[in-house]
PyMOL Python script that loads the backbone (N, CA, C, O; Angstrom):
from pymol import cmd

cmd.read_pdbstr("""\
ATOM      1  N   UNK A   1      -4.425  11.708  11.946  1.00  0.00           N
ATOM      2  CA  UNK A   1      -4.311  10.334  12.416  1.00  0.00           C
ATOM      3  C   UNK A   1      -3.218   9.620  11.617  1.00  0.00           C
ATOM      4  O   UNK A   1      -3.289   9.572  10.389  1.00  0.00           O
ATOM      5  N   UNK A   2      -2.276   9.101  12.251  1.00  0.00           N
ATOM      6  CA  UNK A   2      -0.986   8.015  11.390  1.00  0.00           C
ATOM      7  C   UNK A   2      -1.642   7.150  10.840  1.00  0.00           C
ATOM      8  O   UNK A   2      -2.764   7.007  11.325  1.00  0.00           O
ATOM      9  N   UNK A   3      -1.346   6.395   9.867  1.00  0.00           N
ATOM     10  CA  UNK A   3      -2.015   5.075   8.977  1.00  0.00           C
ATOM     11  C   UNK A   3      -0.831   4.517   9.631  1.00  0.00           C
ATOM     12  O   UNK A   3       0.192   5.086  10.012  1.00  0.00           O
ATOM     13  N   UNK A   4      -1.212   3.161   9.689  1.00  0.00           N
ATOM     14  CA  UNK A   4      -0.375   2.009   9.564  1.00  0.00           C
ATOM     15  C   UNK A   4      -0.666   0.954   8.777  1.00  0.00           C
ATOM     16  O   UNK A   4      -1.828   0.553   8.850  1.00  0.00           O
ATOM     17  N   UNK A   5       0.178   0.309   7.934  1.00  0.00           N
ATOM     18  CA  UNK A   5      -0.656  -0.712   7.091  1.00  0.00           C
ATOM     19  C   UNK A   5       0.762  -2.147   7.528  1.00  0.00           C
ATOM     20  O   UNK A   5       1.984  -2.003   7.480  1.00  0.00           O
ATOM     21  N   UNK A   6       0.083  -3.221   7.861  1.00  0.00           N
ATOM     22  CA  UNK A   6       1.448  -4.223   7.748  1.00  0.00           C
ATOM     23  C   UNK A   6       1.495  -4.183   6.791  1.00  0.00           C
ATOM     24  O   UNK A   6       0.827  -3.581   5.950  1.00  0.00           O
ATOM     25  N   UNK A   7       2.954  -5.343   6.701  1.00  0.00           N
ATOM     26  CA  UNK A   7       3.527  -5.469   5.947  1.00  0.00           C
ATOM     27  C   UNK A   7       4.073  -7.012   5.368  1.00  0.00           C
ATOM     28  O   UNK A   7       4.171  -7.564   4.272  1.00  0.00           O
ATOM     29  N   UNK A   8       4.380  -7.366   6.903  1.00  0.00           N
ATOM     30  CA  UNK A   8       4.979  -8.619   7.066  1.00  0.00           C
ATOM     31  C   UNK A   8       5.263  -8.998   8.002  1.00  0.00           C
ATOM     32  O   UNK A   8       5.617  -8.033   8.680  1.00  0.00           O
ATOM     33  N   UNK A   9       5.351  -9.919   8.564  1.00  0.00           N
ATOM     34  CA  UNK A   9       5.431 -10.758  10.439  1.00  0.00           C
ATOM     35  C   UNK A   9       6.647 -11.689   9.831  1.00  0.00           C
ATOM     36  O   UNK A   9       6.845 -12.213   8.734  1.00  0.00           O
ATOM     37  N   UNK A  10       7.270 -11.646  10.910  1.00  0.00           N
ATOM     38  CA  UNK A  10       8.333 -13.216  11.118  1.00  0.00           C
ATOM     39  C   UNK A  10       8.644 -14.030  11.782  1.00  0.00           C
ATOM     40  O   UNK A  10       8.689 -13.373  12.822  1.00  0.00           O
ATOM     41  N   UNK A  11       8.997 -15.269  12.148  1.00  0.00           N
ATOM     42  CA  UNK A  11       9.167 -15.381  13.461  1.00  0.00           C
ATOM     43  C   UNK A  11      10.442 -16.151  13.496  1.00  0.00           C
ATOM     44  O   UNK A  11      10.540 -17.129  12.754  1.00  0.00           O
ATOM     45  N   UNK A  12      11.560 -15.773  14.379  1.00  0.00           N
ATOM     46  CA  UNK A  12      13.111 -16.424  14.345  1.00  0.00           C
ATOM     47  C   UNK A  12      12.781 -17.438  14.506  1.00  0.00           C
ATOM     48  O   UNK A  12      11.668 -17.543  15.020  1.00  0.00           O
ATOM     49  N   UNK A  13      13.683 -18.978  14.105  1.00  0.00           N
ATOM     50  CA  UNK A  13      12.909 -20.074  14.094  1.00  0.00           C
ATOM     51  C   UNK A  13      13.820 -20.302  15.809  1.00  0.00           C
ATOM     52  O   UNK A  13      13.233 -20.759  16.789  1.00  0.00           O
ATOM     53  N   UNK A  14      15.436 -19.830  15.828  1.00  0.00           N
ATOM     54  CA  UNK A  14      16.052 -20.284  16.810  1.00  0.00           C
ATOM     55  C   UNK A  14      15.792 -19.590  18.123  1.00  0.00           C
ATOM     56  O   UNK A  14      15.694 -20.159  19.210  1.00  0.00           O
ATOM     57  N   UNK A  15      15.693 -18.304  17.899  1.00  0.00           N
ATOM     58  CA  UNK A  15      15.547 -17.026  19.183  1.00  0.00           C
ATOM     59  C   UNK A  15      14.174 -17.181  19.699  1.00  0.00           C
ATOM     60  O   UNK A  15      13.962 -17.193  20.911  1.00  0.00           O
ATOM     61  N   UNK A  16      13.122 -17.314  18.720  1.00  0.00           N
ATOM     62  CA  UNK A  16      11.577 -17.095  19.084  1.00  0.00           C
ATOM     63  C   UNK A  16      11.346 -15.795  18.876  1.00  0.00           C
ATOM     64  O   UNK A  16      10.181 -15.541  19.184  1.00  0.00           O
ATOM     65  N   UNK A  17      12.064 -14.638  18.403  1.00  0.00           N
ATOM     66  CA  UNK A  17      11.420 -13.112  18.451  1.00  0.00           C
ATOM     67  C   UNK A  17      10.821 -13.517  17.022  1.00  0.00           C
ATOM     68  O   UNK A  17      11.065 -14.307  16.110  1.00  0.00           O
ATOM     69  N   UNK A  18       9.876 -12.500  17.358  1.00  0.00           N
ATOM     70  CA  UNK A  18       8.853 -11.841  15.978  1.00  0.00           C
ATOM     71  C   UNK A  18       8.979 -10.839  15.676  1.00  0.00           C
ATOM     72  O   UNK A  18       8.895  -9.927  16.499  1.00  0.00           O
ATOM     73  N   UNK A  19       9.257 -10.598  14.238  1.00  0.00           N
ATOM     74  CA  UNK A  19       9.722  -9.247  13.518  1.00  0.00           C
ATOM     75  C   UNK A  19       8.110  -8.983  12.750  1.00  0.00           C
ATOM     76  O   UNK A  19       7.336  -9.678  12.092  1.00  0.00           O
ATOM     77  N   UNK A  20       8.138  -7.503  13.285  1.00  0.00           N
ATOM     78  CA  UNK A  20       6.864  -6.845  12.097  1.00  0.00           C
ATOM     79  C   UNK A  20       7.290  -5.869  11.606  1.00  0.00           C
ATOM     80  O   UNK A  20       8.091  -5.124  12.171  1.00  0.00           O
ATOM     81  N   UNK A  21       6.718  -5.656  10.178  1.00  0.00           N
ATOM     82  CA  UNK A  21       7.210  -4.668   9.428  1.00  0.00           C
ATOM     83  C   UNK A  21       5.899  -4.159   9.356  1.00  0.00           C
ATOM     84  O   UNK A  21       4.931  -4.912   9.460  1.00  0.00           O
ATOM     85  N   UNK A  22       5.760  -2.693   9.151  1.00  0.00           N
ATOM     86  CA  UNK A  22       4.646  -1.753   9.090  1.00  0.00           C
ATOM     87  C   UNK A  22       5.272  -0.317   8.602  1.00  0.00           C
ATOM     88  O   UNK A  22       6.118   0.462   9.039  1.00  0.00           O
ATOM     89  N   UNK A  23       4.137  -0.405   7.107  1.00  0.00           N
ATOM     90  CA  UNK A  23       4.603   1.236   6.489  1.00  0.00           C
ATOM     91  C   UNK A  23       3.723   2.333   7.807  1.00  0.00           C
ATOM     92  O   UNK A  23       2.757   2.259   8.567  1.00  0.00           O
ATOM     93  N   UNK A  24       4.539   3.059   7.524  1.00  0.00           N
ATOM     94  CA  UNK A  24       3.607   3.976   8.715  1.00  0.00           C
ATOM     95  C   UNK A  24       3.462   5.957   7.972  1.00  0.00           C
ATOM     96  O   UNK A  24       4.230   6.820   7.546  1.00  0.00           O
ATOM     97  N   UNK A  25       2.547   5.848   8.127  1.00  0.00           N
ATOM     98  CA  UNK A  25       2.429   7.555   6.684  1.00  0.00           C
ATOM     99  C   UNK A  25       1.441   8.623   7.831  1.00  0.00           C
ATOM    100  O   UNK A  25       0.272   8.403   8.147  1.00  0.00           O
ATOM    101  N   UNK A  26       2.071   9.477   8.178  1.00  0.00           N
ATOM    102  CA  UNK A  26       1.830  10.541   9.041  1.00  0.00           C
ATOM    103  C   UNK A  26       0.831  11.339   8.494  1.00  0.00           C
ATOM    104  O   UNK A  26       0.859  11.576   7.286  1.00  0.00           O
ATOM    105  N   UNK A  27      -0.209  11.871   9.336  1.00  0.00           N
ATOM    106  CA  UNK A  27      -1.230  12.452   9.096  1.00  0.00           C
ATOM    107  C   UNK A  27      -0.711  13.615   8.739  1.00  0.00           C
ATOM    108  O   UNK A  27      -1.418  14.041   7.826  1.00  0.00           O
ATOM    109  N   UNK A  28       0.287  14.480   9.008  1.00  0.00           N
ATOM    110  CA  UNK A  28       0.446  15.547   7.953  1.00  0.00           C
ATOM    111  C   UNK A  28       1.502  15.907   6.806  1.00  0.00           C
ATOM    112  O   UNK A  28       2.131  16.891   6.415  1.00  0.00           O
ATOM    113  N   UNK A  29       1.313  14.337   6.436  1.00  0.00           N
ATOM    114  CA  UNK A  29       1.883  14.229   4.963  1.00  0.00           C
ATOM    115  C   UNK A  29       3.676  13.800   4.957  1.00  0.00           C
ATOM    116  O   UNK A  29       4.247  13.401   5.972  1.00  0.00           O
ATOM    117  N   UNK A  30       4.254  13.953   3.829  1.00  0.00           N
ATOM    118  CA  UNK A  30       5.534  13.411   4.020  1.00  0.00           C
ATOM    119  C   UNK A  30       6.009  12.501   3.443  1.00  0.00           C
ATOM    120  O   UNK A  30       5.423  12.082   2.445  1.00  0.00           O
ATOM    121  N   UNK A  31       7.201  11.907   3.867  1.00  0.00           N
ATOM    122  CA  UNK A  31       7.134  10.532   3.685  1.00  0.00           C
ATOM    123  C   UNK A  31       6.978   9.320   4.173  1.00  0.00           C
ATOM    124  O   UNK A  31       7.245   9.392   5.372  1.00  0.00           O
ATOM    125  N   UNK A  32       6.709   8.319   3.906  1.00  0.00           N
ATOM    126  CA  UNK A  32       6.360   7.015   4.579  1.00  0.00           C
ATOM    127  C   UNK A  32       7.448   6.660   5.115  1.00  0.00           C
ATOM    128  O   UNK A  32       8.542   6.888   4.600  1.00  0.00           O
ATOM    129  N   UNK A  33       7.262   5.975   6.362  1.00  0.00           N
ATOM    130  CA  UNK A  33       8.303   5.121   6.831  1.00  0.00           C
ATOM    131  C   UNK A  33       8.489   3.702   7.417  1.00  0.00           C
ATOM    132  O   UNK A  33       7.456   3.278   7.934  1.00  0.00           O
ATOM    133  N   UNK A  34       9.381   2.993   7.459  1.00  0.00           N
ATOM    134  CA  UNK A  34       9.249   1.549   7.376  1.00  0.00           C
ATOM    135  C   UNK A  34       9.242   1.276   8.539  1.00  0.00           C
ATOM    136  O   UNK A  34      10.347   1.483   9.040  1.00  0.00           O
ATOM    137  N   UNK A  35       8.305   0.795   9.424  1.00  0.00           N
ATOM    138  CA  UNK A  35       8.378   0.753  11.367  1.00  0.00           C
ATOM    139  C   UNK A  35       9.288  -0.783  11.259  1.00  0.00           C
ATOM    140  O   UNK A  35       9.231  -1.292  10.139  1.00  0.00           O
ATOM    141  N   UNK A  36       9.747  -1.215  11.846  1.00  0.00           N
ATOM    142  CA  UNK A  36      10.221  -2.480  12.182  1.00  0.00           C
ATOM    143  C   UNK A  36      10.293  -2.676  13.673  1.00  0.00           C
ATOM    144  O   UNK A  36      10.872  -1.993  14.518  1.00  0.00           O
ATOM    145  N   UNK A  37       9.471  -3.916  13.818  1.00  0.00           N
ATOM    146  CA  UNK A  37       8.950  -4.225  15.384  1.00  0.00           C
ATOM    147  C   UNK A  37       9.695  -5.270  15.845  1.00  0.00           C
ATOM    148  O   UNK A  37       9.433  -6.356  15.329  1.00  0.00           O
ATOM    149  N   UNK A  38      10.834  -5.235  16.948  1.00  0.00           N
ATOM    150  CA  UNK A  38      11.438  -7.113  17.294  1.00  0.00           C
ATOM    151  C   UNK A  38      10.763  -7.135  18.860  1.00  0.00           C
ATOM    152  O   UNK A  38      10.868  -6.359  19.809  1.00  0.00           O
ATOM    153  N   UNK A  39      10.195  -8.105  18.707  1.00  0.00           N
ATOM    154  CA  UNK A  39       9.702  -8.663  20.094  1.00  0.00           C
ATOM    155  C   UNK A  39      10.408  -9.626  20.557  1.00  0.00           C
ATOM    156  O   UNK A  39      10.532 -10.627  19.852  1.00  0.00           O
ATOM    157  N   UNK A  40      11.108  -9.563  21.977  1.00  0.00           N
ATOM    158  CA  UNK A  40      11.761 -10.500  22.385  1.00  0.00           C
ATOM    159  C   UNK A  40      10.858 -10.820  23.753  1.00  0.00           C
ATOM    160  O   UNK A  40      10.617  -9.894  24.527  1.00  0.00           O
ATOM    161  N   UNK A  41      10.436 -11.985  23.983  1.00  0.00           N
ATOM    162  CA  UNK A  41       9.275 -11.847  25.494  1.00  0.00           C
ATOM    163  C   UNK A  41       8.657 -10.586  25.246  1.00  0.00           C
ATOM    164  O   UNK A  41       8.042 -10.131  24.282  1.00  0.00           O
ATOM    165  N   UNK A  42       9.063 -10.024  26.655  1.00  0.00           N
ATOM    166  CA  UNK A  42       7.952  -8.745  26.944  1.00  0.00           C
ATOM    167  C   UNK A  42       8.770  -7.291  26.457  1.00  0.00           C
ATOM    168  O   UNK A  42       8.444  -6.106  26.526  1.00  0.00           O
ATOM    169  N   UNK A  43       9.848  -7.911  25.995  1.00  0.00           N
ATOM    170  CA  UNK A  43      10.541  -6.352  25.407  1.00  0.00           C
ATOM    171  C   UNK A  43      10.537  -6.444  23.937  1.00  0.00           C
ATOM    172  O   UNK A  43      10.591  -7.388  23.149  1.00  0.00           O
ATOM    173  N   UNK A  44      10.431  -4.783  23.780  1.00  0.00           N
ATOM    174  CA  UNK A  44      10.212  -4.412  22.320  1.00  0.00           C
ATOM    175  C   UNK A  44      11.245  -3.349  21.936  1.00  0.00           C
ATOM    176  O   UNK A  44      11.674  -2.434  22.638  1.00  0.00           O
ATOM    177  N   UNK A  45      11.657  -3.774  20.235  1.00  0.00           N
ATOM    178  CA  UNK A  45      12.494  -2.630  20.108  1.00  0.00           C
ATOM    179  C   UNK A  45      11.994  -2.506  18.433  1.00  0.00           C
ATOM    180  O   UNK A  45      12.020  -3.402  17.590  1.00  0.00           O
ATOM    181  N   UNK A  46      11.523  -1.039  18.269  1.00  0.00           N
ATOM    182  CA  UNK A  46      10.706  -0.536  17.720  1.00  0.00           C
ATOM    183  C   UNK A  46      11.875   0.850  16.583  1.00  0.00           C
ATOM    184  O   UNK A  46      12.643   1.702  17.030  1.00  0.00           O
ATOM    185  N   UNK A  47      11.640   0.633  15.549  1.00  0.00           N
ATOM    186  CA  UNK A  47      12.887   2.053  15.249  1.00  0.00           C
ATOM    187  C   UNK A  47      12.044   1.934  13.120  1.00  0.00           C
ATOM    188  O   UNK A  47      11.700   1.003  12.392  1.00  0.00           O
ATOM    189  N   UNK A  48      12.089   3.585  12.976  1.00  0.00           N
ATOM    190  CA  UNK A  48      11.618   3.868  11.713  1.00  0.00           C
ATOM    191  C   UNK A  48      12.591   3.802  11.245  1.00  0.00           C
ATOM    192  O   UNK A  48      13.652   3.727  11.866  1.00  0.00           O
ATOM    193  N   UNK A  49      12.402   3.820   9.398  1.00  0.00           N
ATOM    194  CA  UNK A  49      13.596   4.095   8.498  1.00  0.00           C
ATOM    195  C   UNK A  49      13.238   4.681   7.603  1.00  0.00           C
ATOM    196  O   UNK A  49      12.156   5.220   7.837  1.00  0.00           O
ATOM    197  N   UNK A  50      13.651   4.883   6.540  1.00  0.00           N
ATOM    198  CA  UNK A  50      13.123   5.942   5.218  1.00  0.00           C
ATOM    199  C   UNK A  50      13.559   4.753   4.470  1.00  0.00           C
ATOM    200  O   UNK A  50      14.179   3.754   4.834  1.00  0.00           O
ATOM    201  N   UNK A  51      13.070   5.118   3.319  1.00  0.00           N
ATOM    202  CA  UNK A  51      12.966   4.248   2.179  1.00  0.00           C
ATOM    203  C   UNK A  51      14.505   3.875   1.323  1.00  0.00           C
ATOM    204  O   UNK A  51      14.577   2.848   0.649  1.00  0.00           O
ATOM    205  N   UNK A  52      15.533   4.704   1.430  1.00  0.00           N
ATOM    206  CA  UNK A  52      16.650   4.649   1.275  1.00  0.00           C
ATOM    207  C   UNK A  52      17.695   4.070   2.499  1.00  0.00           C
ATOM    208  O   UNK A  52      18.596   3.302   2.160  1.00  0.00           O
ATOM    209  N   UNK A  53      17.627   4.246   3.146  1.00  0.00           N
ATOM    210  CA  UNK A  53      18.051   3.332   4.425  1.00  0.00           C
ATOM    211  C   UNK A  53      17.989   1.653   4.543  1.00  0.00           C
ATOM    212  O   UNK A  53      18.914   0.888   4.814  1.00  0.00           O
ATOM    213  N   UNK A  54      16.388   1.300   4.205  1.00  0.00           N
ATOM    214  CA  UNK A  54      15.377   0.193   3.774  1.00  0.00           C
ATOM    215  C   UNK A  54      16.127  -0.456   2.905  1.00  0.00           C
ATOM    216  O   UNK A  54      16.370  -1.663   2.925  1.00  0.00           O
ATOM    217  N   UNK A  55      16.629   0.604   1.870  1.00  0.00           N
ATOM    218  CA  UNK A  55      17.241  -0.678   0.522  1.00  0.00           C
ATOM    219  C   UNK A  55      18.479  -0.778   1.090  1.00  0.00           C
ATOM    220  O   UNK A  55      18.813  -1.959   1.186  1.00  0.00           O
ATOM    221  N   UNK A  56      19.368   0.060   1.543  1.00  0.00           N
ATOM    222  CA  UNK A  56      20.395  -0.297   1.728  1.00  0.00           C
ATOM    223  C   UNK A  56      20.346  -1.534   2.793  1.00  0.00           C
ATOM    224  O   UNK A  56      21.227  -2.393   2.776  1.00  0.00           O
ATOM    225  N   UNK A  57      19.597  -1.560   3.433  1.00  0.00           N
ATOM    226  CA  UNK A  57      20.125  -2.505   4.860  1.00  0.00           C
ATOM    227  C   UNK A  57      19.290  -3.502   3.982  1.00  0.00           C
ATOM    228  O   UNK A  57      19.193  -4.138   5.031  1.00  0.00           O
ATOM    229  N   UNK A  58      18.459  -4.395   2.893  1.00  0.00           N
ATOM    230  CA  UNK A  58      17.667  -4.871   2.657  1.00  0.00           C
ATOM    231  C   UNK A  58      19.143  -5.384   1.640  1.00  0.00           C
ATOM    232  O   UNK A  58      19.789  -6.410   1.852  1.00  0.00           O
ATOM    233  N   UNK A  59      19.349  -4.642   0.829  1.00  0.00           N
ATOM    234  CA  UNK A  59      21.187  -5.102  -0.064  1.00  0.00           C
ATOM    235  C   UNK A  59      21.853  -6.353   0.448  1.00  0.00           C
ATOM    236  O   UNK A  59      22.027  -7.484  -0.006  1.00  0.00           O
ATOM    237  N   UNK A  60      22.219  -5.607   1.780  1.00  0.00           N
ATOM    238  CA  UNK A  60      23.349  -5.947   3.277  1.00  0.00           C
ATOM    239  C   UNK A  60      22.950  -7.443   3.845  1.00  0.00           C
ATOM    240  O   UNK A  60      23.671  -8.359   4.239  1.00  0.00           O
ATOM    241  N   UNK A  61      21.119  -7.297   3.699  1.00  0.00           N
ATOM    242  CA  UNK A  61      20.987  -8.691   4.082  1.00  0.00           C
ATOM    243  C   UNK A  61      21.030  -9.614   2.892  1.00  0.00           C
ATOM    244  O   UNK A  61      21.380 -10.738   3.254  1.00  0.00           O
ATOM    245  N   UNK A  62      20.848  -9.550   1.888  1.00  0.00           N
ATOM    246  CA  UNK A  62      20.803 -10.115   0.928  1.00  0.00           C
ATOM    247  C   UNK A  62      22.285 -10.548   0.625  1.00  0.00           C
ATOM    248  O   UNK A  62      22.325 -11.766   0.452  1.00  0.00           O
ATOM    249  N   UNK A  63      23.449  -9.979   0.510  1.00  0.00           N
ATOM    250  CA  UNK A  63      24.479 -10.235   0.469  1.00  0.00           C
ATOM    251  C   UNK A  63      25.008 -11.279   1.363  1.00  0.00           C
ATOM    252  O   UNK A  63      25.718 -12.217   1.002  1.00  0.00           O
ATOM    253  N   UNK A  64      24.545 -11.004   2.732  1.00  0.00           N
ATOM    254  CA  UNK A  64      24.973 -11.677   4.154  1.00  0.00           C
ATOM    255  C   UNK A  64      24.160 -13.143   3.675  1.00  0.00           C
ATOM    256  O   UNK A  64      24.757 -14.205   3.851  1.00  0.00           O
ATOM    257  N   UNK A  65      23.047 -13.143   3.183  1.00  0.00           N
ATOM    258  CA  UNK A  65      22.483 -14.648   2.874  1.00  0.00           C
ATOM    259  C   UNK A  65      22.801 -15.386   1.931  1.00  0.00           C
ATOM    260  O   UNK A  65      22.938 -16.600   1.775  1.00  0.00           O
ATOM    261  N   UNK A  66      22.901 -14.478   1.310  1.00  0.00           N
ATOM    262  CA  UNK A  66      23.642 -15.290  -0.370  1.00  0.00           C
ATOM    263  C   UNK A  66      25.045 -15.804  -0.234  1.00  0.00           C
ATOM    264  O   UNK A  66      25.476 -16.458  -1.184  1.00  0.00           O
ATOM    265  N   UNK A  67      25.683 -15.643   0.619  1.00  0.00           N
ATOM    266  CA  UNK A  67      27.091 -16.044   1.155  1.00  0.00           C
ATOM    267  C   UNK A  67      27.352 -17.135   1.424  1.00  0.00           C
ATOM    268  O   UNK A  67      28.124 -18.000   1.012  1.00  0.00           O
ATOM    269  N   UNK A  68      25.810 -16.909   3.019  1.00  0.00           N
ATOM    270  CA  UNK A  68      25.589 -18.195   3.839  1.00  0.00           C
ATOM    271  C   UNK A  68      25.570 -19.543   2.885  1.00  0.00           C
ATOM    272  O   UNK A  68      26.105 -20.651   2.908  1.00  0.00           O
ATOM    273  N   UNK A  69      24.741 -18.892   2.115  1.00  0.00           N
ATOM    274  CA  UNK A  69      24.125 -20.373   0.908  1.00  0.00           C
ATOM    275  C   UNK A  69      25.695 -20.904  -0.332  1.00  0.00           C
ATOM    276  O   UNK A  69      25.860 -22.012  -0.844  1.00  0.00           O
ATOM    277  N   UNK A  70      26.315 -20.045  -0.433  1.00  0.00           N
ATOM    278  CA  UNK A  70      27.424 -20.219  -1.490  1.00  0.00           C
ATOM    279  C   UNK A  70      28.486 -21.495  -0.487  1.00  0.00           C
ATOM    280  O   UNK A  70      29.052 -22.508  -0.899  1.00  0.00           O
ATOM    281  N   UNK A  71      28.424 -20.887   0.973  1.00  0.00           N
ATOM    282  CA  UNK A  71      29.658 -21.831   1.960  1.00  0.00           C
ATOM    283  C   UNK A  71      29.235 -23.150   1.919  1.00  0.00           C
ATOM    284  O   UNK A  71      29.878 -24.023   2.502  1.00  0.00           O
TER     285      UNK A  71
END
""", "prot")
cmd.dss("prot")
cmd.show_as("cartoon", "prot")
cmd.util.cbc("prot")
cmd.orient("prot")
């Protein structure tokens, strides 16, 4: 059986989508992976990552915000 455990919900304040994050750890072992859920209305776009992927794109946003705030 997969575990899923959240993680974290969001909700765009301008778009209205809701982002969920969910570790997700496979019943026959491995490694965990980071689900990320965007709901836009009735469509969903759903995609895993590994934990190294995670930091990098997690960097990328951090950079991209810290910018926003410096302008």
């Amino acid at each position: 059986m997969t575990r899923v455990t959240p993680l974290d919900k969001l909700r765009v304040p301008l778009g209205g989508q809701e982002i969920e994050l969910q570790q997700i750890d496979y019943e026959g072992g491995g490694m965990s992976l980071l689900r990320t859920r965007i709901r836009e209305k009735s469509r969903f776009t759903v995609f895993e990552i590994d934990a190294q992927t995670a930091a990098e794109w997690g960097r990328a946003l951090l950079r991209w915000a810290e910018a926003q705030e410096a302008s």
